[in-house]
N, C-alpha and C positions, 0 to 999 in steps of 0.2 A: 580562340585565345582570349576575348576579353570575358566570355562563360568563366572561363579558368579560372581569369584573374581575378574580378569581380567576386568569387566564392574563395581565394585563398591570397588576400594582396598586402599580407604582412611584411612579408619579405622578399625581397626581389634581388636577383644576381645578375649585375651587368658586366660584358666584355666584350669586345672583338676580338674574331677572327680576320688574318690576312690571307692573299695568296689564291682566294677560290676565284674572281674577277681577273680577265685578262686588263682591266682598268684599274687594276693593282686597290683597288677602294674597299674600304676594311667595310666586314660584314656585324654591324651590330647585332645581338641576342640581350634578352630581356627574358628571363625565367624564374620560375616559382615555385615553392614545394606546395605539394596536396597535403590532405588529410591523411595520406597512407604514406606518407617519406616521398612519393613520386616525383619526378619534375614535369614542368608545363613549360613549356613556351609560351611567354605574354606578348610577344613584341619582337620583331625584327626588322632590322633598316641598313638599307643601304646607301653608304651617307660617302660623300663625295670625301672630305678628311676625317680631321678628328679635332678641328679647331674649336674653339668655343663659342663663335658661333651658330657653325654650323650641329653640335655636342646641343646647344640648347633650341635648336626648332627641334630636336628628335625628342628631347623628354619633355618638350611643351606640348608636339604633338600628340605626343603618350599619352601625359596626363589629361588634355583637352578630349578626346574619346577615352579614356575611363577612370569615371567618378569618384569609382573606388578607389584609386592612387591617392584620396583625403587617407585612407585606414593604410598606407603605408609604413610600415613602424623601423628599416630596416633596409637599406641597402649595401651589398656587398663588391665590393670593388676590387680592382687594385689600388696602386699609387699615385696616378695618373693626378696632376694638379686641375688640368682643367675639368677632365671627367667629374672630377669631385665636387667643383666651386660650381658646378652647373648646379649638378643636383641640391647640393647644400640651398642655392636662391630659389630654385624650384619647388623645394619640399623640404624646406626650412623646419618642419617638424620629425622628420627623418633620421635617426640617425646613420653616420655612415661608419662603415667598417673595412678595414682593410684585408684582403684575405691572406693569411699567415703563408702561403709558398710563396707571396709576391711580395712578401714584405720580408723573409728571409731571403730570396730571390734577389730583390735591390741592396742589402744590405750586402750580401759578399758582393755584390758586383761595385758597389761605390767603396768599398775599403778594401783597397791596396795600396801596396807599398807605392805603386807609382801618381797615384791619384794625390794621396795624402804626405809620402815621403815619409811611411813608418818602419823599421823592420816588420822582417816576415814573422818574428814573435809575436811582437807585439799587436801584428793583425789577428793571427789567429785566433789569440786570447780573445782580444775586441771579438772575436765573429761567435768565440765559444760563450763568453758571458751574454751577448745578445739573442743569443737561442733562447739560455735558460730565462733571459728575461721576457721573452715572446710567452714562456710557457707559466708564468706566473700564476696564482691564484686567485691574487688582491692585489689592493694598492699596497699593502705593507709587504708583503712579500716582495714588490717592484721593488719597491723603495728601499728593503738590505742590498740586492743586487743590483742598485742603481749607485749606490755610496759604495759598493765594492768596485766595481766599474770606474767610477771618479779616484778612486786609492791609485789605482796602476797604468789606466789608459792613458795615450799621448792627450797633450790638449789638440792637436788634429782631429782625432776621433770624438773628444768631445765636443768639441766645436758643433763637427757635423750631427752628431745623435744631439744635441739640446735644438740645432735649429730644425732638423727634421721629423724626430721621434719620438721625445719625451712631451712635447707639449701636446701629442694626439696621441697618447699612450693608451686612453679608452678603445682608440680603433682598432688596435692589433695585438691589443695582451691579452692574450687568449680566456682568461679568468673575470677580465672584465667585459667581455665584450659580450659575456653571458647576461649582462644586465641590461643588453638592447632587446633579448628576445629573441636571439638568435636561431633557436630551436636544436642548438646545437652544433651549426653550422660555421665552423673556423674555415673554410677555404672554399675556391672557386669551383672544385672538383665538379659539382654537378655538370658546371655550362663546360668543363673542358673536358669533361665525356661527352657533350652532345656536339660539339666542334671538332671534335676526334671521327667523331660516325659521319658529320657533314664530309671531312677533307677523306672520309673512305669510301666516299660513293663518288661526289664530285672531285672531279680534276682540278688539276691546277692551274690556273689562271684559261678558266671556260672562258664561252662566251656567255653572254644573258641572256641569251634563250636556253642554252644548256645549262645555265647555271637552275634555272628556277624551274626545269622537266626536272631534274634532280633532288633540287631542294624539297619538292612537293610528296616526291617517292618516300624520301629519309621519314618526313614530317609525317605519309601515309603510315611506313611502318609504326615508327614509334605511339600512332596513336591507337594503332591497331594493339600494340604489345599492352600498353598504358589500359586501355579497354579489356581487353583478357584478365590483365592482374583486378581490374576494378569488379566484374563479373566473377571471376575466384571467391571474390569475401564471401557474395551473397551465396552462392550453389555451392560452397566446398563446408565442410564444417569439421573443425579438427578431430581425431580418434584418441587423441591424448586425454588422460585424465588428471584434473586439473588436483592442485594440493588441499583446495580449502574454497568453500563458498565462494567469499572474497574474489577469490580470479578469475573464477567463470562469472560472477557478476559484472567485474570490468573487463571480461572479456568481449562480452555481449555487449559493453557501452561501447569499448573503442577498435579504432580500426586494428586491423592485428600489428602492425607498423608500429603503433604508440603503445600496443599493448606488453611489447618486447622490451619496454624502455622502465613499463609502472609495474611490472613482474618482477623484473632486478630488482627493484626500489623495495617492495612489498620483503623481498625475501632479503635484503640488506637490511631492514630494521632491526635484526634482531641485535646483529652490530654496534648498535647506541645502545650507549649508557645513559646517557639523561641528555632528554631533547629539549633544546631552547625554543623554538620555534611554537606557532599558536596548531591549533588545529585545523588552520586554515590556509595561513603562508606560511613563510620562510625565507631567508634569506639567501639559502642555499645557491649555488651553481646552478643545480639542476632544474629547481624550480621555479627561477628567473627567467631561464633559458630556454623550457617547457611548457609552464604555466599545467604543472600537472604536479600532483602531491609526490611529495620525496620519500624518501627513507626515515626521515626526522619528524616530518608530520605524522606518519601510521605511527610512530612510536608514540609519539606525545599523544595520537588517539586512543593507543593501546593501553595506556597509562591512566588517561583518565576514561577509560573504560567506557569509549564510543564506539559506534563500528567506523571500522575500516573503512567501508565502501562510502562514498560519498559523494556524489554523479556531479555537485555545484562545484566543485576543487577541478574539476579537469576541463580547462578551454574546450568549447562548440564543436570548433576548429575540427580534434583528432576523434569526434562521436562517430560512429557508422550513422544513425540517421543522417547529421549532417552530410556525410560524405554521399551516402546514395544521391539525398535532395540535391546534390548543388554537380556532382558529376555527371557532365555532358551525356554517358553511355545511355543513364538511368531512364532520361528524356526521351529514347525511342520506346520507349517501351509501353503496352498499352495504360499503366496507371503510373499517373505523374510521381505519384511518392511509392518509394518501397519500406516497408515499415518491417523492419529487422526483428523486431519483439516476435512479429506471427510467424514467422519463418521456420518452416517445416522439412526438414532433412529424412530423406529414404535413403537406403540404400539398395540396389536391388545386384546380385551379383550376374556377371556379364556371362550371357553363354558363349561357351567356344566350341566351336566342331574340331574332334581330334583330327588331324592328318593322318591319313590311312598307310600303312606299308604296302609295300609293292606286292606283295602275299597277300594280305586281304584285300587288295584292290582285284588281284587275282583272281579268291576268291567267290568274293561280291558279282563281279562281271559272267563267271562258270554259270552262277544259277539263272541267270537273264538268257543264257546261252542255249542252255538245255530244256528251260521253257521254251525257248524259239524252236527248235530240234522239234520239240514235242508238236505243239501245231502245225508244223508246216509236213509232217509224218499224217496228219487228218486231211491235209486239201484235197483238190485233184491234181492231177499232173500236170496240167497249164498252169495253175494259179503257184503249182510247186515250184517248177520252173522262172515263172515272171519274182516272186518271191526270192530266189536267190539270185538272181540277174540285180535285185534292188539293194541285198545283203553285200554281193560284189563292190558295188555303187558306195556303199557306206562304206566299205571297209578300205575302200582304195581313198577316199575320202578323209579317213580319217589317220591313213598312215602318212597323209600326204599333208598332216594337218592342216586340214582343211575345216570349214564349220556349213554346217548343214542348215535346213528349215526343211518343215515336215508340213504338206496343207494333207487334211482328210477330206476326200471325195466323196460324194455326194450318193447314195443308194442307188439314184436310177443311171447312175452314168456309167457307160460299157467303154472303158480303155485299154486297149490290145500294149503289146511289148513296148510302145514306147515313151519316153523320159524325157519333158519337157527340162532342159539344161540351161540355167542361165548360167554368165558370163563368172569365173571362178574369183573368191573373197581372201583378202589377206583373213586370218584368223581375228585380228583386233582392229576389222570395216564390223560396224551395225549391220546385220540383216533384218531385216522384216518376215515375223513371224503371222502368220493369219492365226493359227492354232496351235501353241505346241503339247506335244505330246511329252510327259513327264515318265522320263523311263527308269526315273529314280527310283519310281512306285512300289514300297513295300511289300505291298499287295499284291505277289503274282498270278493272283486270279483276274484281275482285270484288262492285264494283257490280252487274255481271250475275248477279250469285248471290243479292242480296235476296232475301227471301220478301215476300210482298203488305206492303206497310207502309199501315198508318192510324192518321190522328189521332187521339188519347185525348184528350189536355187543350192547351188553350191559355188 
């Protein structure tokens, strides 16, 4: 966890889970995006309430084991006052954000008629214009639907939205909250899929020894799934063919995750009519948000006739080198750095053995049959005899599916009729083979070359 974080500690999404503790004590989560859109778990505690503070030994002791929480630029929250005021004293550099289901979430649940004593119109409306305000662009855009909002709401409702929402209006209007750096991220969703897979494996109110056999299983898979996708980038390599130089160069720079996001952008340029923006930033949403060139910047390069590609415009952050270097899986492996540029793609196609029909198994088996026929028509009449006494043996053997082991006997050794038998084998026990004999063998000239074969085990 602190590998993780340490390599990706821009933004971090905190919440609790309840209900998994028969000590009824909410389970904190601390998590991170990767380079590929992934989440990490940074941090998990299990903290007696939620007071503040007991709220502030947990992100003291956070940040006191990792350094990296100085490069924090971003934390995502709900509502929670004290949640908030901790981390605010703690990482004074930080901004905080509030996540938009939890902040539409409290908003219908504190505006009702009985709270406030509004009709059920007039709530509505209040709940409908607060949406559209969640969803805003800018501050001007806020700002019409913040004067439309003051035209018709009770002063009840306003009351409540100036002392609760508008003076932290950066934390939840979705338009602004792009210029924390958010990477995109308007809500909690990450950590309330990973607190959804916690309460589908562990029960409800365990105890703490079954709480944390549990927790460790969830944590094995997920890291195991997290490592598979990480291991994909390097051995898989797309069969698509790309539109233009341009995208296979950024393809090769960034992970494929970010490279889904500068692909739209690249193919949205053509969209602009005259781009304000330098060749370098922008003011934009996306590039705020991202720190990766937009649709506005290719156009303003296209314009003035630079290339497109340009490896300094895209954050460290979403490069595949970076991501190999800094992810955990890459470090077992016998060279510390995987360097993407020399990566070498084969493909080689998979053989498959056809399944046979029951007619050519037929077949197949007749010819094995009548070579046998054929030599056993040349022995003498004891070895003809002992010979089919051993055919018997397999045949009953093997209607009885049963599995056999074949040892070949030795030149000077003289054995009369009888069949050392061991103890009989479900078909799917291991047996022990000394030597087996391949009756696969194309070749049915070789069959005449056996040495004396007898049964060991069945």
């Amino acid at each position: 966890m602190k590998t993780v974080f340490e390599a990706f500690p821009e933004i971090v999404f905190a919440d609790a889970t309840y209900k998994l503790l028969d000590s009824r004590i909410p389970v904190f989560v601390l998590l991170v995006e990767d380079g590929n859109g992934q989440s990490e778990i940074a941090a998990i505690g299990l903290l007696v309430n939620e007071l503040h503070e007991t709220l502030k030994w947990f992100f003291q002791t956070f940040q006191k084991n990792n350094p990296a929480s100085m490069n924090t630029n971003v934390f995502m929250t709900d509502k929670d006052m004290n949640e908030r005021k901790v981390i605010n004293d703690i990482f004074p550099d930080a901004k905080i954000l509030i996540c938009l289901f939890h902040a539409l979430r409290t908003f219908h649940r504190e505006i009702t008629c009985d709270k406030l004593g509004i009709t059920p119109q007039e709530r509505d409306q209040s709940k409908v214009l607060f949406e559209k305000l969640c969803y805003s662009d800018n501050e001007e855009e806020y700002q019409k639907l913040y004067d439309t909002l003051k035209s018709f709401a009770p002063a009840q409702v306003m009351d409540y939205f100036n002392k609760n929402w508008h003076p932290i209006r950066n934390e939840w209007v979705v338009g602004m909250t792009y210029n924390a750096g958010n990477f995109l991220n308007r809500t909690n969703n990450r950590l309330e899929s990973f607190n959804g897979k916690l309460k589908s494996v562990i029960d409800s109110f365990s105890n703490l020894q079954e709480f944390f056999e549990k927790l460790f299983v969830v944590l094995k898979c997920l890291r195991i799934e997290r490592d598979s996708k990480a291991l994909h980038i390097v051995q898989k390599w797309p069969t698509t063919k790309f539109l233009n130089a341009v995208e296979e160069q950024y393809f090769r720079l960034l992970t494929p995750y970010t490279f889904d996001f500068l692909k739209k952008q690249l193919q949205q340029k053509s969209t602009i009519v005259e781009s304000t923006s330098t060749d370098q930033s922008c003011s934009c949403a996306f590039f705020r948000s991202m720190k990766l060139p937009c649709k506005h910047i290719f156009k303003k390069r296209e314009q003035e006739s630079l290339s497109l590609f340009d490896p300094t415009i895209c954050d460290n952050r979403w490069t595949r080198n970076y991501y190999t270097k800094s992810h955990v899986v890459f470090n077992t492996l016998s060279n510390d750095q995987v360097q993407c540029s020399s990566l070498s793609i084969t493909h080689q196609p998979e053989q498959r053995t056809r399944c046979l029909t029951s007619h050519e198994k037929f077949r197949k088996a007749s010819m094995y049959s009548t070579k046998i026929s054929e030599i056993l028509s040349t022995v003498s009449n004891d070895q003809f005899h002992r010979k089919i006494e051993q055919l018997k043996l397999i045949i009953n053997c093997w209607a009885n599916n049963k599995e056999l082991s074949i040892k070949l006997l030795e030149d000077d050794i003289c054995v009369l009729n009888d069949y050392i038998i061991e103890e009989e084998v479900d078909v799917e026990e291991e047996v022990d083979v000394e030597e087996e004999v391949d009756v696969e063998e194309e070749d049915t000239a070789d069959i005449a070359n056996y040495k004396e074969a007898y049964l060991l085990n069945i």
